[in-house]
C-alpha positions in Angstrom: 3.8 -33.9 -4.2 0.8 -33.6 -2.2 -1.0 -30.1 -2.0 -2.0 -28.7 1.7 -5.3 -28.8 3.0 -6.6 -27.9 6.4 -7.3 -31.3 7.1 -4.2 -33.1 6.3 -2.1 -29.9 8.0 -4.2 -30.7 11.3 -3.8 -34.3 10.7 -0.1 -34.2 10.3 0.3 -31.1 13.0 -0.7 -33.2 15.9 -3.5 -32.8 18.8 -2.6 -29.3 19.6 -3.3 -28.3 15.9 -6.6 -29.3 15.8 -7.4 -26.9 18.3 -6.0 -24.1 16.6 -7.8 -24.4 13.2 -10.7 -25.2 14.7 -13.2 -22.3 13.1 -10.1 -20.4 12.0 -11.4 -19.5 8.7 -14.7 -17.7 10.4 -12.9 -14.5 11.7 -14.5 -11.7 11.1 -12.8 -9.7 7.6 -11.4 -6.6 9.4 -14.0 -6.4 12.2 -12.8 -3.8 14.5 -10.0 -2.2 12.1 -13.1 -0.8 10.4 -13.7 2.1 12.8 -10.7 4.5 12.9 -11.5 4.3 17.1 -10.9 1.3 17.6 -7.4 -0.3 17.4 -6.1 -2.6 14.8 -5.1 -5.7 16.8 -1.8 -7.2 15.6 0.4 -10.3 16.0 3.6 -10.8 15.4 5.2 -13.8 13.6 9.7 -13.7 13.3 11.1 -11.7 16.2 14.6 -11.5 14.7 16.4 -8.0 14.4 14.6 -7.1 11.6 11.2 -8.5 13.8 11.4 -7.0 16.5 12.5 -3.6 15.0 8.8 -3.7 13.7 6.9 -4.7 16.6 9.1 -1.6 18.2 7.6 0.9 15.2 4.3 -0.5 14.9 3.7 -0.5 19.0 4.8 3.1 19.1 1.6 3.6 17.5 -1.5 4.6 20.0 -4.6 3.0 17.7 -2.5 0.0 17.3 -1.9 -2.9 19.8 0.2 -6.6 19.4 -2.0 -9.6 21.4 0.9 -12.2 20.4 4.5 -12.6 19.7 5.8 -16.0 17.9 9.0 -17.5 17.1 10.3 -20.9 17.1 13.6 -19.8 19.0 12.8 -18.3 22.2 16.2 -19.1 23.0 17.1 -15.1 22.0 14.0 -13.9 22.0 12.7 -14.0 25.6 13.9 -10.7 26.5 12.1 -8.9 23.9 9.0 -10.3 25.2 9.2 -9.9 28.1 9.7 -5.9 27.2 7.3 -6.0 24.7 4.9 -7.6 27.5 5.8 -4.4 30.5 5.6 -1.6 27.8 3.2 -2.8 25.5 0.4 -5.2 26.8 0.5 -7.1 30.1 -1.6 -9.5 28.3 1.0 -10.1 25.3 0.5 -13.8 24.5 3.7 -15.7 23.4 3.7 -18.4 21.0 6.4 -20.8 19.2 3.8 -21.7 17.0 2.5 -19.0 13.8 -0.8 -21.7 13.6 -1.8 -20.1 17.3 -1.5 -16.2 16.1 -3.6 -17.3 13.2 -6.1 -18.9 14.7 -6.3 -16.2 17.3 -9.4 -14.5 16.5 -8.5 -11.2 18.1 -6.0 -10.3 15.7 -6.6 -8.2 12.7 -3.8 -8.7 10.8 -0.2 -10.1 10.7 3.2 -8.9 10.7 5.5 -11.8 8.8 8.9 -10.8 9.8 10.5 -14.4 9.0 13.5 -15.6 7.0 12.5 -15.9 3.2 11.5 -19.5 3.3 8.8 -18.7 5.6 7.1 -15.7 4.2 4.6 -17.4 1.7 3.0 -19.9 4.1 1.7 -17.4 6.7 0.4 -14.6 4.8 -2.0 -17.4 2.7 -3.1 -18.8 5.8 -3.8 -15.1 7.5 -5.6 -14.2 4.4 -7.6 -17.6 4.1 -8.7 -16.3 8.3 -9.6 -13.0 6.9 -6.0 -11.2 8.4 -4.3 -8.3 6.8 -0.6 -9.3 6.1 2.6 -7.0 6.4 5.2 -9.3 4.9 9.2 -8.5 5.1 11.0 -8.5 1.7 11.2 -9.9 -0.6 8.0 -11.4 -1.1 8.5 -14.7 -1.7 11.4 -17.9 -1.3 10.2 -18.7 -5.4 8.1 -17.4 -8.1 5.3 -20.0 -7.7 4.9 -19.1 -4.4 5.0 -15.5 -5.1 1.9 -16.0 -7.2 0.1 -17.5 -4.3 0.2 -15.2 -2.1 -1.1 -12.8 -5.0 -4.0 -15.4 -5.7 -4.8 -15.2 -2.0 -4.9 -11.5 -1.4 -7.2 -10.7 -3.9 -9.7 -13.9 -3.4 -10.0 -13.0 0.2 -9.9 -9.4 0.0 -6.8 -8.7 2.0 -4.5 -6.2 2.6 -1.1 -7.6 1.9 1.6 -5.0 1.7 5.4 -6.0 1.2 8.1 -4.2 3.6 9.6 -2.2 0.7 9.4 0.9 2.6 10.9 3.3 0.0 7.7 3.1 -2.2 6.4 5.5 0.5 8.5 7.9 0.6 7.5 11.3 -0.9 11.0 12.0 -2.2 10.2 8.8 -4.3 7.0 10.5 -5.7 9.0 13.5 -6.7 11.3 11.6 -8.9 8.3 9.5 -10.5 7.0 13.2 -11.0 10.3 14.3 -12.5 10.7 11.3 -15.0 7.2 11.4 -15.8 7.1 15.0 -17.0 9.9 14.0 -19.7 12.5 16.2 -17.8 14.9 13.4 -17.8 14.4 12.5 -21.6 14.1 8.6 -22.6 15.6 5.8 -20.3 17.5 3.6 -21.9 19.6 2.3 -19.5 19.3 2.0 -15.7 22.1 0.7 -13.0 21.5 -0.9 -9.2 23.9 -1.2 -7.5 24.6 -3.1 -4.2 28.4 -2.7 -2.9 28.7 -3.3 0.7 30.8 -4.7 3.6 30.3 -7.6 4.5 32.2 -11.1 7.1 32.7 -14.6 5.9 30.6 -17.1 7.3 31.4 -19.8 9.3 29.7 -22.9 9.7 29.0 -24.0 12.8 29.4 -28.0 13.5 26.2 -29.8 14.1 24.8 -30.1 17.3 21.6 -30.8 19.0 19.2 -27.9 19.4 18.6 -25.8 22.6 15.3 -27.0 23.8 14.0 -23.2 23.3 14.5 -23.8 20.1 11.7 -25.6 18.0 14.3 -26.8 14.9 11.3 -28.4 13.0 9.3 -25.1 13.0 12.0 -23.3 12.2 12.5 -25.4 9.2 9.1 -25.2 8.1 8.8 -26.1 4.5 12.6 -26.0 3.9 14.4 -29.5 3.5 14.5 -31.7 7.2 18.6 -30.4 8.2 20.8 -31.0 11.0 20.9 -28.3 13.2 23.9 -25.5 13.2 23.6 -22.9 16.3 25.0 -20.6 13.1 21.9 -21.1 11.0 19.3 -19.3 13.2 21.4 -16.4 14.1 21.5 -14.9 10.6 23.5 -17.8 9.0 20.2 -18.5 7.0 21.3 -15.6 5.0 23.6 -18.0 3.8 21.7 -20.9 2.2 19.2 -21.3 -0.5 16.9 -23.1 1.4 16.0 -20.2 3.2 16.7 -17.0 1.7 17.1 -15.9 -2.0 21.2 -14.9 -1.2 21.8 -10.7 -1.3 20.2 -10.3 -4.6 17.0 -11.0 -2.1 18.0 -9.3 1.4 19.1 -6.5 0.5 19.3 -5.8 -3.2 15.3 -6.2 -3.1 14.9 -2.7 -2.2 17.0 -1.2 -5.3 15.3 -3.6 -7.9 11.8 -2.7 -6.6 12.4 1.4 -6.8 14.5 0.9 -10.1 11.0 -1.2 -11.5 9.4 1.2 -9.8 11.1 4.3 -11.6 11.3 3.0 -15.2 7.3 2.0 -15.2 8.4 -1.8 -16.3 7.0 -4.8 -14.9 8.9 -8.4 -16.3 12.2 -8.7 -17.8 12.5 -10.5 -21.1 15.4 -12.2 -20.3 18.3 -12.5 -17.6 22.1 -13.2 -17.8 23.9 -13.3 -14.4 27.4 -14.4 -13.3 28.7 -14.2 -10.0 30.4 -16.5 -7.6 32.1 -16.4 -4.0 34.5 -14.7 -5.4 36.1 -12.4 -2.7 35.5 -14.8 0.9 35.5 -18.2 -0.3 34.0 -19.4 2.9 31.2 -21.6 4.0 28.5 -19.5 2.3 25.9 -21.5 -0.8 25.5 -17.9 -2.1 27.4 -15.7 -3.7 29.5 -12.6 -2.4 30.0 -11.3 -6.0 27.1 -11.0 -8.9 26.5 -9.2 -11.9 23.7 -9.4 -13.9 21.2 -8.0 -17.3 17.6 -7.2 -17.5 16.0 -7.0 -20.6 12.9 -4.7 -20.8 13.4 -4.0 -24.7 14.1 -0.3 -25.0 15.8 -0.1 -21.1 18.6 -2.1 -20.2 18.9 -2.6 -16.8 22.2 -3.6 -14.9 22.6 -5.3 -11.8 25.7 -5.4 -9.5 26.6 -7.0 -6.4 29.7 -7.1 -3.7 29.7 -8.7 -0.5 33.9 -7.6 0.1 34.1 -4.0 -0.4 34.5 -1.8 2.5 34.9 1.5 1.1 31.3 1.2 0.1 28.8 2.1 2.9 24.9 2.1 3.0 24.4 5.7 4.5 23.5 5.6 8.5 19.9 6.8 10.0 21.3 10.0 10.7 21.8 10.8 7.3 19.1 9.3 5.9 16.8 11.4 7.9 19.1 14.6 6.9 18.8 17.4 4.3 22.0 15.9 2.8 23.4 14.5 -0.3 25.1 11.0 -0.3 28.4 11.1 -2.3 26.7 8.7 -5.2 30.3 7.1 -6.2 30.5 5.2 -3.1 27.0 5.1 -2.1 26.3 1.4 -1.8 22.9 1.0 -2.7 21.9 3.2 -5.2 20.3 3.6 -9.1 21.4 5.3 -11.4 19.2 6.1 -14.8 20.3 7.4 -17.5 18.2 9.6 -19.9 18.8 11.5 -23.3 18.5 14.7 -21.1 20.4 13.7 -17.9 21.3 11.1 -15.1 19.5 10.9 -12.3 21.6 9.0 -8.9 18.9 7.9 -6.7 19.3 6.2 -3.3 17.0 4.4 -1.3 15.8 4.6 2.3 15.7 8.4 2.5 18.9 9.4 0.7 17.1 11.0 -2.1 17.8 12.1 -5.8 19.3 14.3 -7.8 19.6 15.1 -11.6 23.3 15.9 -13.5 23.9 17.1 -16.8 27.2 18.1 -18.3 29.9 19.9 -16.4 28.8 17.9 -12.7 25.7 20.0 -13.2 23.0 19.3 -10.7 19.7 20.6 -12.3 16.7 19.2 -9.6 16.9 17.6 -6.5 14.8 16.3 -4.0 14.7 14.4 -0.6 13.2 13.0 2.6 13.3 11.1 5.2 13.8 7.0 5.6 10.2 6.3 5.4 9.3 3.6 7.7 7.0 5.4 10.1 4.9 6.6 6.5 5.1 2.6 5.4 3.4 1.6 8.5 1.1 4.3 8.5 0.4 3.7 4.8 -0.5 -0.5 5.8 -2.4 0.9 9.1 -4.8 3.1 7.0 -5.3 0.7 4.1 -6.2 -1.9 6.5 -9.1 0.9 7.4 -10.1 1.9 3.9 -9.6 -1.0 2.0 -7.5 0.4 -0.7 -4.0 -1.6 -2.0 -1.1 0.0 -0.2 1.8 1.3 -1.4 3.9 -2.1 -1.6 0.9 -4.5 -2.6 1.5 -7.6 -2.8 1.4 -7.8 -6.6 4.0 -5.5 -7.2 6.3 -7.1 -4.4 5.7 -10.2 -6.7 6.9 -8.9 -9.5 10.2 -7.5 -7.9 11.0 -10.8 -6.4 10.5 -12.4 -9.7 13.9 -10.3 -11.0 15.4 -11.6 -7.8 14.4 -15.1 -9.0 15.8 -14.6 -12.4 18.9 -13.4 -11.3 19.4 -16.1 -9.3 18.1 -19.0 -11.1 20.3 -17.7 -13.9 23.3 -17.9 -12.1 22.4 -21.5 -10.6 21.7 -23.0 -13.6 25.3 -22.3 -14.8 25.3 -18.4 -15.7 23.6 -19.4 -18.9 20.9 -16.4 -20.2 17.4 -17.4 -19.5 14.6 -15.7 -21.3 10.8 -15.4 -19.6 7.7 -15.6 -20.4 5.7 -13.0 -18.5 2.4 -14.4 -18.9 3.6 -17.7 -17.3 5.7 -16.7 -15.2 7.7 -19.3 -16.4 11.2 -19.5 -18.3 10.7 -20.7 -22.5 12.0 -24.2 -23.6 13.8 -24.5 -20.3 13.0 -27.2 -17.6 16.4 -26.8 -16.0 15.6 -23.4 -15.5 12.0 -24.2 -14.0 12.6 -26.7 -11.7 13.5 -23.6 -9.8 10.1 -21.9 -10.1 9.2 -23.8 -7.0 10.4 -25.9 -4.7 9.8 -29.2 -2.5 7.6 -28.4 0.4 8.0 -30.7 3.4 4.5 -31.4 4.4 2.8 -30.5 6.5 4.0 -27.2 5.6 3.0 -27.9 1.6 0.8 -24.4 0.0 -1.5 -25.6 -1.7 -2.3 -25.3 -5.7 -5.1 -24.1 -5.1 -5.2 -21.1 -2.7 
């Protein structure tokens, strides 16, 4: 496979590429963002829900300011723009193309808010131009990748800071504190849990894309595919070419505060079953998984349901409340258990508390859904030059139990041990052919970052 270079990208990207790399890797490292009077200049790549709910927090901010919106399918996003455009900046550039909001020399830093397949590619680039990077979860589409976009941070000194908001909440800090004073005894054993409600998916037939949409940027580095209206609109969810299934979308943000809690960073070895199991519909991924961590003296469990409806994820409201969830049918909590108590923890601002014997609750503590304090954390780090609270490296190393999980169960739900070091599985090429996958040039990251 041939590795990307600058040259061969503009080569292969047409005329109007060459204009946009032109002197891209001369802007200035953080020029303006230096001074806390000046704004940090942003753009904005993936205006999906997710997208757009970011550009919406981040604009809400008075030393921040967004010169450029991209997406490939303007085709939903127009009228955000044109919002964005009367509230936020009359002179808001719009763009199907992420090589024109890097090459922008204006901008300061990036906000990747892209389907999985896409994260990687753009936050290497932005740091090779000397941007900051705020990149949705989970880090990466494979483990290779993942390592990339670590290599690049730290060789171009960027900022890179994963959107795995619960790492800034205080509540989270508590019960660090709490485990960390040995209130909560020896872990042995921790559970996530991910039991939500969830649709089948549908397949739409293939047809020829809406001229607003640019199907081979959308693609990227993903595998050339015929187009389905169903893919773009969140069927991508569905697919391995593009996202990492639930273990990825929304599991992410359990497995990265459970690692997070326990102080471990690589698994020894995986085991994970699953299968579509309770829709049996047109989804690649499965809507049922279990799986086991090895971190030799904490076990840690995995479970996931696409089908159950008494589950809920707990609403804003809530989150942002003084209240308990009931844990039993929290969806998307951890439980740890230690020699001296269990400790139910939720994510997202439903907070923890410690049981003993008897339904005993013997500490507590909670705060809000912290995603005004993640931005704030990103903005400021961008200023002082500090790793943020979801670096880059540690996003890594979440996604990587993601990868496990997953590469487990498509190998055949056969265990799979790893070797940290390599980031690679032992004495198993089945297993590694998934470490990384084909890039269609020109959108090929290079070994070499």
């Amino acid at each position: 496979m041939k590795d990307f270079n600058r040259r061969d990208f503009i080569k292969n990207s047409g005329k109007r590429a060459v204009g946009l790399w032109a002197g891209a890797l001369v802007v200035a490292n953080g020029k303006r963002a230096g001074s806390a009077n000046e704004k940090v200049i942003l753009g904005a790549i993936g205006l999906g829900g997710r997208g757009q709910s970011l550009v919406k927090g981040f604009a809400l901010r008075e030393d921040v300011q967004f010169a450029a919106l991209c997406d490939p399918n303007w085709n939903r996003v127009q009228p955000f723009f044109e919002q964005m455009k009367d509230e936020h900046n009359p002179n808001l550039i719009k763009s199907d193309d992420f090589r024109q909001v890097i090459e922008n020399k204006d901008i300061d830093a990036l906000v990747v808010a892209t389907p999985d397949h896409w994260h990687a590619l753009p936050t290497i680039l932005g740091c090779q131009a000397g941007k900051d990077v705020y990149v949705e979860k989970p880090a990466s589409h494979n483990i290779w990748e993942g390592r990339k976009m670590v290599e690049a941070a730290r060789k171009y000194q960027r900022v890179v800071q994963v959107g795995t908001q619960t790492r800034s909440g205080a509540y989270v800090r508590q019960a660090l504190d709490y485990i960390q004073s040995g209130k909560l005894g020896k872990i042995h054993l921790c559970k996530i849990f991910n039991l939500k409600s969830a649709s089948p998916y549908k397949e739409s037939p293939v047809s020829d894309p809406p001229k607003e949409i640019n199907w081979d940027l959308w693609l990227g580095p993903a595998t050339k595919r015929e187009f389905r209206s169903s893919i773009p609109n969140s069927g991508w969810l569905f697919y391995w070419d593009y996202c990492n299934g639930d273990l990825g979308n929304d599991s992410i943000h359990q497995i990265d505060l459970a690692r997070l809690l326990i102080g471990k960073e690589y698994a020894k070895s995986v085991y994970c079953l699953g299968g579509n199991l309770g829709f049996q519909d047109d989804s690649e991924v499965p809507d049922t998984q279990s799986a086991i961590y090895d971190f030799d003296d904490i076990i840690v469990t995995y479970e996931n349901t696409q089908w159950t409806p008494y589950m809920a994820k707990t609403d804003f409201d809530f989150r942002n409340s003084d209240q308990y969830p009931y844990w039993p049918q929290n969806a998307t909590r951890v439980e740890l258990y230690g020699t001296e108590g269990l400790m139910m923890m939720g994510r997202h601002g439903d907070g923890w508390q410690v049981y003993t014997g008897g339904g005993q609750v013997v500490a507590q503590g909670n705060g809000p859904f912290p995603e005004v304090e993640h931005k704030e954390n990103f903005i400021q780090c961008i200023r002082s030059r500090e790793k943020p609270n979801a670096d880059i490296e540690e996003g890594h190393k979440s996604a990587i139990l993601v990868h496990m999980g997953n590469i487990s169960y498509r190998t055949g739900c056969r265990k799979l041990f790893f070797d940290a070091k390599a980031e690679r599985f032992i004495d198993d090429d089945d297993a590694n052919r998934f470490l990384k996958r084909v890039y269609r040039e020109p959108f090929v990251i290079p070994d070499e970052v």
